[in-house]
N, C-alpha and C positions, 0 to 999 in steps of 0.2 A: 528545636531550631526555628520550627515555620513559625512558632507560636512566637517567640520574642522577637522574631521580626515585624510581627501583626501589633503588637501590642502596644506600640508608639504611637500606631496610626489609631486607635480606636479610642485612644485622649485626646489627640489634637484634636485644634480647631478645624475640621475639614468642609467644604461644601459635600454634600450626600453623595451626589455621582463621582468628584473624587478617590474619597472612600473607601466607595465598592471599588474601584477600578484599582486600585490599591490592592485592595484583598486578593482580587483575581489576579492582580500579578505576583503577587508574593505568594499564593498559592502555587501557581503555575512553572516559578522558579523551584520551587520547595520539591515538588514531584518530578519534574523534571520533564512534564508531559509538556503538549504539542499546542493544548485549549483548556480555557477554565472561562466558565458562564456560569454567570448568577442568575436566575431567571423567577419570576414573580407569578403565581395561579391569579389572575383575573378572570373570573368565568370560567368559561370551558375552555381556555389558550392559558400557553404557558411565555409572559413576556418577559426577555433581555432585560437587564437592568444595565448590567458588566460582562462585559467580556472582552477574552484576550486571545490569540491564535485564530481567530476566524477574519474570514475575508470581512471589506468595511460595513457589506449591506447587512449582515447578521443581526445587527443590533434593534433595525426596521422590520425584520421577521415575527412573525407569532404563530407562536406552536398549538394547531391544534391537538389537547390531550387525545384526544380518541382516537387518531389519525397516526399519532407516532404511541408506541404502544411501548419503546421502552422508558420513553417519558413520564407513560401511567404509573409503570411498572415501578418508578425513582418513588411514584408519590402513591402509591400505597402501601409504603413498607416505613418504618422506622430507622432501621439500620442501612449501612450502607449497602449498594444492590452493585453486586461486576458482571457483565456478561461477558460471554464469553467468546474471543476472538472468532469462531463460527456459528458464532448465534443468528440463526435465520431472519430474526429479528432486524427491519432497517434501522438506521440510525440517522439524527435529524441534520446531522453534520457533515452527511455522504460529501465528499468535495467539497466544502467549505472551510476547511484548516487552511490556512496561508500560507505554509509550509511546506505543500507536497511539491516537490521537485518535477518539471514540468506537469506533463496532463497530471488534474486534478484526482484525487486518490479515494477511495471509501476510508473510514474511522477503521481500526485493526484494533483497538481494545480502549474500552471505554467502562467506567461506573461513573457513581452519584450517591446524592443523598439526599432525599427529602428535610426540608427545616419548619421548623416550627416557631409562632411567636404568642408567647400569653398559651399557649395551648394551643391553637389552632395552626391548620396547616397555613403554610405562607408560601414556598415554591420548595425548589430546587438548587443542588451546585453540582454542577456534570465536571468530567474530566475525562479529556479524549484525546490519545495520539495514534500515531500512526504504525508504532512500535509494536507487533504483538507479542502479548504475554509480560507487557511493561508495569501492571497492577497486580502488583503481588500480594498476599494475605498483610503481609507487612504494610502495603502501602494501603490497604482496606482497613486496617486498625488504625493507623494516623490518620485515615482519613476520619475515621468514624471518633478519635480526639479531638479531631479539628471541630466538631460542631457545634458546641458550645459557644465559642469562640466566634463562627463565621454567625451565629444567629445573634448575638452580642452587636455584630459590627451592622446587622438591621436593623436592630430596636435602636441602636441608637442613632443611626443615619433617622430613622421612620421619628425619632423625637426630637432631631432637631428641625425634623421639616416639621412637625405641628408646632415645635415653639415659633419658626418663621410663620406660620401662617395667620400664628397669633400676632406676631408684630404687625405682618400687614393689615388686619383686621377683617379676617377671614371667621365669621363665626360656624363653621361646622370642623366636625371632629376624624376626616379624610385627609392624610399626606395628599400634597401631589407628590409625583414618583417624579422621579428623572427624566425627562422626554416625555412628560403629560400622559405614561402609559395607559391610566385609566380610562380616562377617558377617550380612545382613540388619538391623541394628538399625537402626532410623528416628529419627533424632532429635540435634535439637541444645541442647534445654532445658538449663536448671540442672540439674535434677531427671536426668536421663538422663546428663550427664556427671559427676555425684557417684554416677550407678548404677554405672557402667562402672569407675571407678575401684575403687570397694569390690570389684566380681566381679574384677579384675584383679588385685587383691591377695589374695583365695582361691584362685583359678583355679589358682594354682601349687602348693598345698599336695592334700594326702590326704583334706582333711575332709569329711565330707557337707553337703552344702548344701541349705539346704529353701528356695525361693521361694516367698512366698506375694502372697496379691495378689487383684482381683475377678475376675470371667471376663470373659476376651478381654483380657487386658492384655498378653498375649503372653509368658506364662513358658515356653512350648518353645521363644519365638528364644532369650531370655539363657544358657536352659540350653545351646544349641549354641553359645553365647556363650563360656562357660564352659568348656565342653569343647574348642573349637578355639582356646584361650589356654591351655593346662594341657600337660603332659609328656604328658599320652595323646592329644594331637589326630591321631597317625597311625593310631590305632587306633576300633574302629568304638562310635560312639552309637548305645547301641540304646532305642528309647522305647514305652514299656508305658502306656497308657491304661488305668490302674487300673480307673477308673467303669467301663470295654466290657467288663471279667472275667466271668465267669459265676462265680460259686463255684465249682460242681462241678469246675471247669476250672482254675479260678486257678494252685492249687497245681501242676499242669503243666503249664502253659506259664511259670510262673516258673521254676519248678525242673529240669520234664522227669521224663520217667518212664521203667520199665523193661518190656519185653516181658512183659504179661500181671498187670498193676497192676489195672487193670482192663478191665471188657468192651470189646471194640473196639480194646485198645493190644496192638496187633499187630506191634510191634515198637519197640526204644528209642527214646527219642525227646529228644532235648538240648530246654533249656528257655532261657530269655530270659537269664537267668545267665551260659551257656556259652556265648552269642552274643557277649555285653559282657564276655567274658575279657579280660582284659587294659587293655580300654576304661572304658567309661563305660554307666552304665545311671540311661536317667532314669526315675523313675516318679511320672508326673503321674497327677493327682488322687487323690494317695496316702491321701488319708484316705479313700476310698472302698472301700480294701480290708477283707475281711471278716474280724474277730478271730483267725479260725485261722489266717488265713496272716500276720497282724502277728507269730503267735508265732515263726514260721518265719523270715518274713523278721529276726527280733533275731537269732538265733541266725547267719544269716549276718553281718549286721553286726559280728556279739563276736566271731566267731570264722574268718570266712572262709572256711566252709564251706558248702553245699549238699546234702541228699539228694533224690535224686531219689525220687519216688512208685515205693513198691515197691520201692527198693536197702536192701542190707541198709549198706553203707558208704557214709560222705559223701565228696564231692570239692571239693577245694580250689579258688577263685574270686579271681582278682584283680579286684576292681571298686571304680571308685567310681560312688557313690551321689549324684545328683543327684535332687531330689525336687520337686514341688509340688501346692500345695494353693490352693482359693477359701474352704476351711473354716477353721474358728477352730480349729485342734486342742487347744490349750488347754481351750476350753469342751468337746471332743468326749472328752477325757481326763475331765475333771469330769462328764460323761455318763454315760462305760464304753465308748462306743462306737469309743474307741482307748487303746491301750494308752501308760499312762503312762513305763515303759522304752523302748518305741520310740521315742516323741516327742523326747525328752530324747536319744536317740541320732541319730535324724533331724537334730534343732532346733543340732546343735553351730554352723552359724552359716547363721541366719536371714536372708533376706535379703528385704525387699519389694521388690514391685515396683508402683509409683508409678502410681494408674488415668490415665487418658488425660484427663480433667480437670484436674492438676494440670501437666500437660507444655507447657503454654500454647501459642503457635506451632508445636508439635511437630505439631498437629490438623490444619493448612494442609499440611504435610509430607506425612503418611500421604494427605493427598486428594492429593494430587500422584502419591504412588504407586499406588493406585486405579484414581487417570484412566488414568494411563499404562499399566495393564494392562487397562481396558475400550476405550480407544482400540485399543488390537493386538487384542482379540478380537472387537470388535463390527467390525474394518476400517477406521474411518472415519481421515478424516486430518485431522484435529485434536478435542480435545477440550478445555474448560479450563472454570472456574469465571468466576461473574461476580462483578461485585465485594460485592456484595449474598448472594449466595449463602457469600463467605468470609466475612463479617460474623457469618450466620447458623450457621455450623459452629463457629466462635469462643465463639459466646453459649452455643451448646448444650451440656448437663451430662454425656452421652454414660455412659449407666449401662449399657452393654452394653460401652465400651470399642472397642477398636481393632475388633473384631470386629463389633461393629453400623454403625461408620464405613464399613466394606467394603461390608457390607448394602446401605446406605443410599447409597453413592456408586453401587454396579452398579446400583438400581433408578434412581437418578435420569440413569443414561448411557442407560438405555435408553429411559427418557421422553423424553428431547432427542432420542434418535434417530430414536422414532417420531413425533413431531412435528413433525421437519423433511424425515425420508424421502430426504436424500440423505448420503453417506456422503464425500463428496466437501468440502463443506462446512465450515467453520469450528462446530464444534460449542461453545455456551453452556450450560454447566448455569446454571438460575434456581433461587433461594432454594424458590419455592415446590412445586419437581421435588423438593427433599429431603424431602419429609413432616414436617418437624421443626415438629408442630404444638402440641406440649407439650413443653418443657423438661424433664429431668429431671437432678436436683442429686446424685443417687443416694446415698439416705440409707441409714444401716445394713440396715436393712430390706428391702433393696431395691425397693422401692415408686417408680416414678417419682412427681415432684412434678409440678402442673399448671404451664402455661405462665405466666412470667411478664412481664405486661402492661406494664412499663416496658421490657423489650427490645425489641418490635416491636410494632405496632400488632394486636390479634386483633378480627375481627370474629364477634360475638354469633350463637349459634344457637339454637335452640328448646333447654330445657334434656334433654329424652329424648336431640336428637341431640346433642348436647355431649357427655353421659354418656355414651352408645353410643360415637365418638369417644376418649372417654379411656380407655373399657376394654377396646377394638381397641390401642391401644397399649400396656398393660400388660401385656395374653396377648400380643404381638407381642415385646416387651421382655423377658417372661417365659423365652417361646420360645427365644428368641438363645441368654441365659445358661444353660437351660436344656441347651444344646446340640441342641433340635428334638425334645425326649423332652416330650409331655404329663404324663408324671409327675412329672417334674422341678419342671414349669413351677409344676403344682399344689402342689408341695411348697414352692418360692419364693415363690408368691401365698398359700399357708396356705388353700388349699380344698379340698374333697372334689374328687378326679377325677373324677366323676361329672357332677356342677354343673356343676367349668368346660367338660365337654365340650359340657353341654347349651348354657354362656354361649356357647362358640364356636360352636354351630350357628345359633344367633338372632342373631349376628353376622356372620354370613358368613361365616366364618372357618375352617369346615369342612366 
């Protein structure tokens, strides 16, 4: 029965995430259970591809093997593995079914099956309801029919993503997966799969590419992005945080220097260049570097050379240049403050990268990923959002981006922790654990916007403390973007550092 319902879908024309989504639902019906996840072995975590009955962030989660032990237990066996409704064993889907009727519930009976593709291992397909004793030997024999058929419906999802990748002119022999699992990328938006597509169609060429975009939108994953889809992905990324330079320094540790350049260089020394021979060298927050070395660095770009501080000869550099910026370099060129040959050499193809506001559902994803990484290091064994809480993630304008989202999910796991004080527990984050007590729409300016009152109800405070309130959150917001530098923050707020130090100390804040 389950099989000729499958069978339609693994001829048609489908896009890949379709597909699988497809399988997992027509599985899901066919069993009659509660959940069904497709999940893919990258390293040591076990990544979501599809799935069906679990809450929205599950798909953003990554399992690590070693940590859930029945997940090991799927993929060192061949056949299909049941455990058993009081197997001591946790299970990685404690509260996370969609299904349980109020408070969130543990899994009551679960198996799987590890799958194979060409021979080797490839993941897993779990099935979990709430029902115990609902996996009967019967349904462990269909399922263990089923496999054939569900690894059928990978290979050929996994061959029409290399024949796309051939269209785009992608020359290496890597799928990307659904939501850029491999490489760290989170996300299934519009917005993210017309990202992925554009870097897929650079990736293969020489060109410099400059990412630009707000802070925290995560232009160091694309850039790894980028480079593990390119002809130099066997070779090493090396990444240079422009903004940490010191002047005096800059120029060697880009370049490297020669015994006795100056005081202290006590012997030669290779520079970040010689590290990314061959490779790939990214330098983020590249407008931060300081005019003398913009002149240096053109000169390697025209011409592929390097000197090192104190050599009388340059040395040849195979590199490509991956770059990014949170600045306007445009405006930073009309300044003086960068040089307009560089940029024009930089900028040959520009690429934004999309704030976490425009990613819609992508926001429910990265919480997914969050939890799952405060869940393994706070111990506990479960963790998840309530529904009221994903509402309020949803609404929010998120002007620090993915970066303040991590912020804001670790402080809020460890509210729930300490709240409930056992570790053992079905852990809820509540809307009101997230502090998200002003919206911000993150205007040019960077300025959060105050909360607005057609989202959720706000109740009124004395207007001092309101005030005090909104501008804890702005040197807080400041902060983030800032990277945790006061100077920054001051420079972002357009204050004297002096003041904000003195605002942050009448705020508690210091």
């Amino acid at each position: 029965m389950i099989e000729s319902l499958l069978l339609p879908d693994l001829v048609a024309e489908l896009p890949a995430v379709v597909r699988l989504q497809r399988l997992v639902n027509t599985i899901r019906e066919g069993f009659g259970c509660g959940a069904v996840v497709l999940l893919q072995q990258h390293r040591e975590v076990l990544v979501p591809l599809a799935a069906v009955g679990l809450v929205p962030d599950a798909l953003g989660r990554r399992f690590e093997i070693a940590r859930h032990p029945r997940l090991a237990a799927l993929l060192s066996r061949r056949e299909p593995t049941w455990f058993d409704p009081d197997s001591l064993l946790p299970d990685p889907y404690d509260g996370l079914l969609d299904d349980s009727p109020g408070e969130p519930l543990p899994v009551h009976d679960c198996m799987g099956v590890s799958l194979y593709i060409e021979s080797a291992l490839w993941g897993v397909l779990t099935l979990d309801t709430l029902q115990s004793g609902a996996f009967d030997e019967a349904a462990r024999l269909r399922l263990q029919s089923l496999v054939p058929l569900v690894e059928a419906f990978v290979r050929i999802s996994r061959l029409e993503q290399e024949n796309r990748a051939l269209r785009l002119a992608r020359a290496n022999d890597r799928p990307v997966l659904p939501g850029g699992a491999e490489e760290g990328v989170i996300g299934r938006s519009a917005a993210i799969v017309r990202l992925l597509e554009e870097l897929g169609v650079v990736a293969d060429s020489e060109l410099p590419v400059l990412l630009t975009g707000e802070t925290g939108v995560g232009k160091d994953v694309f850039a790894r992005w980028v480079h593990s889809h390119s002809p130099r992905a066997k070779q090493p990324l090396i990444h240079v945080n422009c903004a940490a330079l010191p002047e005096t320094l800059a120029e060697s540790e880009l370049f490297g220097h020669v015994k006795g350049a100056f005081s202290g260089a006590t012997a030669d020394r290779s520079g970040r260049f010689d590290a990314a021979h061959g490779g790939t060298l990214f330098l983020d927050e590249v407008g931060e570097l300081p005019l003398s070395i913009q002149a240096k660095l053109l000169r390697t770009l025209q011409n592929g050379e390097i000197q090192r501080l104190g050599a009388d000869k340059p040395l040849q550099v195979d590199v490509r240049i991956i770059a990014a910026t949170n600045r306007n370099l445009a405006e930073a060129v009309a300044a003086g403050s960068f040089r307009a040959d560089l940029y024009h050499r930089l900028s040959v193809y520009p690429v934004p990268i999309p704030p976490l506001r425009e990613r819609g559902a992508d926001v429910l994803l990265f919480a997914g990923h969050f939890i799952e990484l405060n869940r393994t290091r706070l111990g506990v064994r479960s963790l998840r959002l309530s529904g009221a809480a994903e509402e309020a993630l949803m609404a929010y304008g998120w002007p620090g981006n993915v970066r303040e989202l991590e912020h804001v999910i670790s402080r809020a796991a460890l509210k729930t922790l300490g709240r409930s004080g056992s570790r053992q527990a079905i852990l809820t984050i509540e809307p009101q654990l997230l502090d998200l007590c002003f919206t911000s729409q993150a205007p040019e300016t960077g300025a959060a916007m105050p909360h607005n009152p057609a989202a959720e109800p706000v109740s009124l405070m004395p207007l001092r403390q309101s005030t005090d309130a909104y501008q804890r959150q702005l040197l807080r917001l400041a902060l983030e973007q800032g990277g945790g530098s006061w100077a920054a923050a001051a420079r972002l707020l357009d204050i004297d550092p002096s003041n904000l130090h003195k605002l942050a100390r009448r705020l508690g804040l210091k």
